[in-house]
N, C-alpha and C positions, 0 to 999 in steps of 0.2 A: 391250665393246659393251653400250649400253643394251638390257634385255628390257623393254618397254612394256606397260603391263596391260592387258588383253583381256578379256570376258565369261568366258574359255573358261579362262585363268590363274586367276579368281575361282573359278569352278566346279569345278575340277581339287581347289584348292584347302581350300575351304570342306567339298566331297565328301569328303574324307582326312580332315578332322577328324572330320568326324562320324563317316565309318565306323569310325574307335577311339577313339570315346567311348561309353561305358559303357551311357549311359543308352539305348541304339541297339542294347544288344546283340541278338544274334537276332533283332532285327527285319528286314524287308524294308522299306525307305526310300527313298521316291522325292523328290529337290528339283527344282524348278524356280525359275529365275531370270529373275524381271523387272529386265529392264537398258535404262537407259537410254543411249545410246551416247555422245550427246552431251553427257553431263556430263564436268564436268570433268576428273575421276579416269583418264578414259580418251583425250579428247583436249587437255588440258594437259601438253605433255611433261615439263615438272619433275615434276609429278605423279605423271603414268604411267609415268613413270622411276621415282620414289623407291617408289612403292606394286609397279610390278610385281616390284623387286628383295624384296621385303618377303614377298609371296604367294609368290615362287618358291622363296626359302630354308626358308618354310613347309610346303611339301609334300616339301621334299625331307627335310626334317627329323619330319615324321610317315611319310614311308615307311620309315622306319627300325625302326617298332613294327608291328606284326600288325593288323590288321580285327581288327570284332569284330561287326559287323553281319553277318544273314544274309544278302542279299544287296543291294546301292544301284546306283542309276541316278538320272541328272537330266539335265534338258534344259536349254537357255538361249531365252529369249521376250524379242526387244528391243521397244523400244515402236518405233510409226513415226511418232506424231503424241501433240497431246494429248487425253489423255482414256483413251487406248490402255490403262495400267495396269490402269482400271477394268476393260476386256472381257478382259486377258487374266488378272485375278486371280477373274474371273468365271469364266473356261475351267478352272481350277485346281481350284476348286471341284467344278464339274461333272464332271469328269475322275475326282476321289476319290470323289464320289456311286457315279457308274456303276463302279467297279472292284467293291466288293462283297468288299476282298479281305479275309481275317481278317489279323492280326500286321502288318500295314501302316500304316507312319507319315510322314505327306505335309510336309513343308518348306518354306514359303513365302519364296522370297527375295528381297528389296529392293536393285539396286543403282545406287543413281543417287541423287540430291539428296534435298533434303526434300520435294519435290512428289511425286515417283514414291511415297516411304514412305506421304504422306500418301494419294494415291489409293487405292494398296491395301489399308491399313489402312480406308479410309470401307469402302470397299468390302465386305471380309468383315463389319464392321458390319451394312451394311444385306442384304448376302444371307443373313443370320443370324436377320434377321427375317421371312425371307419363306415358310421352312418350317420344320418342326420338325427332320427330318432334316438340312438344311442348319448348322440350328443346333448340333448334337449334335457334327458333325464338325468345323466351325468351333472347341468349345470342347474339343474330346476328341482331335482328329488331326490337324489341319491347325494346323502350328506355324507362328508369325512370325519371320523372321530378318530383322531391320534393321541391313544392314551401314553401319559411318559410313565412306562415301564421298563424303557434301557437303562443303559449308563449314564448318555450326554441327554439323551432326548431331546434330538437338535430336530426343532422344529415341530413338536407335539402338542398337541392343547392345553397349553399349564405346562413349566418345568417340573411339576411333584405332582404327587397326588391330591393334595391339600388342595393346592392351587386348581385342579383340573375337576373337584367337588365342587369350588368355590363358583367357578365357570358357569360349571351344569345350575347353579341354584341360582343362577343371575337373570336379568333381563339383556334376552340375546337376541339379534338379527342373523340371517344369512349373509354370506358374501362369497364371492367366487374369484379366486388366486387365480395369479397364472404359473407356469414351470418358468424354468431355464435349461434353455437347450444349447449342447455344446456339443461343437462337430467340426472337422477339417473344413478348411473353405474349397479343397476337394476332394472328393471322394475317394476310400481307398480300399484293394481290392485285401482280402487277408494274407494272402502273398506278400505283398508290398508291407504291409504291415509288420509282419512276421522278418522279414529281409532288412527291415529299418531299424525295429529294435534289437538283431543281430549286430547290426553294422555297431550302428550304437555302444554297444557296449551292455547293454542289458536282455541277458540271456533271460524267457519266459519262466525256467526251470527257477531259475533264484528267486525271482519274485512272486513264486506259489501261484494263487490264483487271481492274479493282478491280470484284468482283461484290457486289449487294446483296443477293443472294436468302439468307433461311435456309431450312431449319435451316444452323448447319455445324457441324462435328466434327473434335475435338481429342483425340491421344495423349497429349500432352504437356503442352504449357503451353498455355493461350490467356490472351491479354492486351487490356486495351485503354488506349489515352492514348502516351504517347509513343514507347514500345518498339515498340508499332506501327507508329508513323513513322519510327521507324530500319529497321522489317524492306520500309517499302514504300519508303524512300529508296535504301537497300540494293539492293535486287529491282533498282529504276529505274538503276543505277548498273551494276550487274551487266550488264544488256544491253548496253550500250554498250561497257564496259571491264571482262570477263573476267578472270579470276585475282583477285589478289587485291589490288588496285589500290584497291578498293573501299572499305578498312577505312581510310584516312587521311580517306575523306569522312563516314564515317556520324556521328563525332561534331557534324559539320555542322547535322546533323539538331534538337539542342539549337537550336542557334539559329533556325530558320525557322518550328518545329512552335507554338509561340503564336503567330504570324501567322498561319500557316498556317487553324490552329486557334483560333477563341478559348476559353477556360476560360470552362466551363458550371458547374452545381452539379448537384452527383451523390447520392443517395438510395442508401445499398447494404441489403438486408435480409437477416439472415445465418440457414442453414435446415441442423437436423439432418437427421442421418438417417431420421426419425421422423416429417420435417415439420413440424416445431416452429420456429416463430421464435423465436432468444433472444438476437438482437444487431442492433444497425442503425447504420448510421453515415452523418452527412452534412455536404456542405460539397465544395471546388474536390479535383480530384484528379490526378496525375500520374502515375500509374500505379496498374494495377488487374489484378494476375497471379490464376489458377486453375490450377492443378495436376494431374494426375487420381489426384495424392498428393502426399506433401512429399517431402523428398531429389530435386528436379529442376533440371536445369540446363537454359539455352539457350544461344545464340549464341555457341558454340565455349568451352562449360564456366564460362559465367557461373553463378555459384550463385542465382538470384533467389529460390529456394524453399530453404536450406539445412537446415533441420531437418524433422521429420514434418507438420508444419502446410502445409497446401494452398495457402493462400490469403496472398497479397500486396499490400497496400495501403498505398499513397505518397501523402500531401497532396501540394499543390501547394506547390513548387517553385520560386524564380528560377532564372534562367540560370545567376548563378555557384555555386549549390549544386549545382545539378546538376551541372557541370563537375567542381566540387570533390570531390563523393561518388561519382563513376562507381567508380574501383576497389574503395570498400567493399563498390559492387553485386555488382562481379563477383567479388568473395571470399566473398559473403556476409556481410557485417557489416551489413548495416542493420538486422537486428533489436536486433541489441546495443544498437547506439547509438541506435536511437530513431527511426532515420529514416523505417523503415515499421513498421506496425502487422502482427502474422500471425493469421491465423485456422484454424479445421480447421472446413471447412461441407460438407453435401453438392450443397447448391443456395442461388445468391444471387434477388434479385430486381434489377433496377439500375432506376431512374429518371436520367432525364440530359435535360438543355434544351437540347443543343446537336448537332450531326453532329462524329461524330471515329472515329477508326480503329480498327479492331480487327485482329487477328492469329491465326492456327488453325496450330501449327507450321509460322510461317515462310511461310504465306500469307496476304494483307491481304485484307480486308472494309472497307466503307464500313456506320459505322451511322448513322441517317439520324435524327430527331426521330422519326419516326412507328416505329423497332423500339421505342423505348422506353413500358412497363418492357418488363428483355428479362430473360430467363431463363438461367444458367446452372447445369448440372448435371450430377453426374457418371450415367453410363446403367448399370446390371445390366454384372456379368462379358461381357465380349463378344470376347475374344481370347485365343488360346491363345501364350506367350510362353517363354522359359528364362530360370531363374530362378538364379543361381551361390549354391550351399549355402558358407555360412560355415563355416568352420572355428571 
């Protein structure tokens, strides 16, 4: 008899691990989990087949060993609509504020796609900045757990589940990320905004609900140029035909996205840490990745960032090169051979003459003539995360 994964399987789950790991000991440990219901993981029955069997032999296989936490509780918080992540990782917040309790360590848990992760993650962002207090516990007590329960689970703890068990049963430290923040280098009003991607050539209506407004913010990768148009082809594709039907279209995308799009000329300025410019580059481009580090992968374990270096840059591209070098992408070989350029920066500047897509973990943006230059940059520590100690 199939057991099908449930919020309440997750949390059972997840809960066991942590209460006998180490780093938990004698603590009092409260999780809450934002779930989204209707992703896939829970109403795709291959799925919620193969995963509930996966969680279930998990817990029964840590009941085996002793607690070591003082005492754990957690609740489960499904969203109902969109936008919902945002108020209830809001609620989570406020919750650990008013407790006031000493030895208490709060667990933020993500489990739905990369939009749920990504809501939540803006979210302790920007409540971090809104007091000091908020902030303290955002970087000191309120941990992230990003389970990968999407598709790509770009940027989750562990690409599978396997891996994200394996995690939980290790010797782990804290450590605290920062975002990447992207926004015009001036500000613009939604008039202007609305008037630009007109002028453009790209009407709001055809691109559903592709939003124009910045700032926006990235865990993981943010990109812009083609990869873009596979994650908004993707998205588009997804709605319609669910599971995993999807991936025989996305290399599609190669062929439409210069129509689509035409090839603009791109200006990159590349900035220490310090603020220092000491590199610029220009000329057509085909891809344009940012990191909020190196060692990062997207779109179901693609290496596009494989070594310490943040930053990923691809000239422009024909069609049959593109074809022909997809799998060096997704192993990471393009630095080797030449195909992209890598940088380590903290902030770029972009000039660009054209409207084309950008991407924020697996969510598309429309940039318009008028973001341009736009700004990308990585922001101050702003997340508290687990970090698995090396052997």
């Amino acid at each position: 008899m199939n057991s099908f994964l449930t919020p309440e399987i997750v949390a059972d789950c997840i809960s066991a691990l942590v209460s006998r790991n180490k780093l938990w000991a004698g603590k009092n440990v409260r999780l809450a989990f934002i779930v989204n219901k209707t992703a896939g993981c829970f109403t795709n029955h291959r799925k919620s087949s193969a995963y509930g069997k996966l969680f279930l032999e998990e817990i029964a296989a840590a009941k085996k060993t002793a607690e070591c936490t003082a005492s754990l509780s957690y609740k489960v918080l499904a969203t109902q609509y969109s936008g919902h992540a945002r108020e209830l990782a809001r609620g989570v917040v406020a919750e650990y504020i008013a407790l006031e309790q000493k030895n208490c360590e709060m667990i933020l848990v993500t489990c739905g796609g990369d939009g749920t992760c990504l809501e939540v993650q803006e979210t302790l962002y920007k409540e971090a900045q809104t007091e000091i207090k908020k902030k303290e516990a955002i970087l000191n007590n309120i941990t992230l757990l990003r389970l990968p329960l999407g598709t790509g689970n770009d940027g989750t703890d562990g690409h599978s589940i396997p891996e994200l068990f394996d995690i939980l049963k290790s010797q782990l430290v804290y450590k605290n990320t920062c975002a990447v923040k992207v926004y015009p280098e001036k500000p613009l009003s939604d008039d202007e905004l609305m008037t630009a991607a007109l002028k453009d050539g790209k009407n709001p209506e055809k691109y559903g609900d592709i939003n124009y407004k910045a700032p926006w913010y990235g865990f993981n990768i943010v990109s812009i140029g083609l990869d873009a148009y596979v994650v908004y082809l993707t998205n588009s594709i997804k709605k319609n035909m669910p599971g995993e039907f999807y991936h025989a279209a996305v290399p599609l995308s190669a062929l439409v996205f210069n129509k689509d799009f035409k090839s603009g000329t791109a200006k990159i300025e590349f900035y220490d840490s310090e603020g220092q410019k000491f590199d610029e580059r220009e000329g057509a481009i085909t891809l344009f990745a940012f990191g909020v580090s190196g060692f990062r992968v997207y779109g179901g374990g693609q290496k596009v960032l494989p070594d310490s270096r943040n930053i990923c840059l691809t000239p422009k591209m024909n069609l049959l090169k593109i074809i022909k070098e997809s799998r060096g992408y997704a192993k990471g070989l393009h630095f080797n051979t030449g195909l992209s350029e890598a940088f380590d920066a903290s902030k770029v500047r972009i000039f660009y003459d054209k409207p084309i897509l950008f991407q924020s973990d697996g969510e598309v943006a429309m940039l318009t003539s008028a973001h341009f230059p736009l700004i990308i940059e990585k922001t101050e520590p702003c997340l508290r995360v687990l970090s698995k100690v090396e052997a």
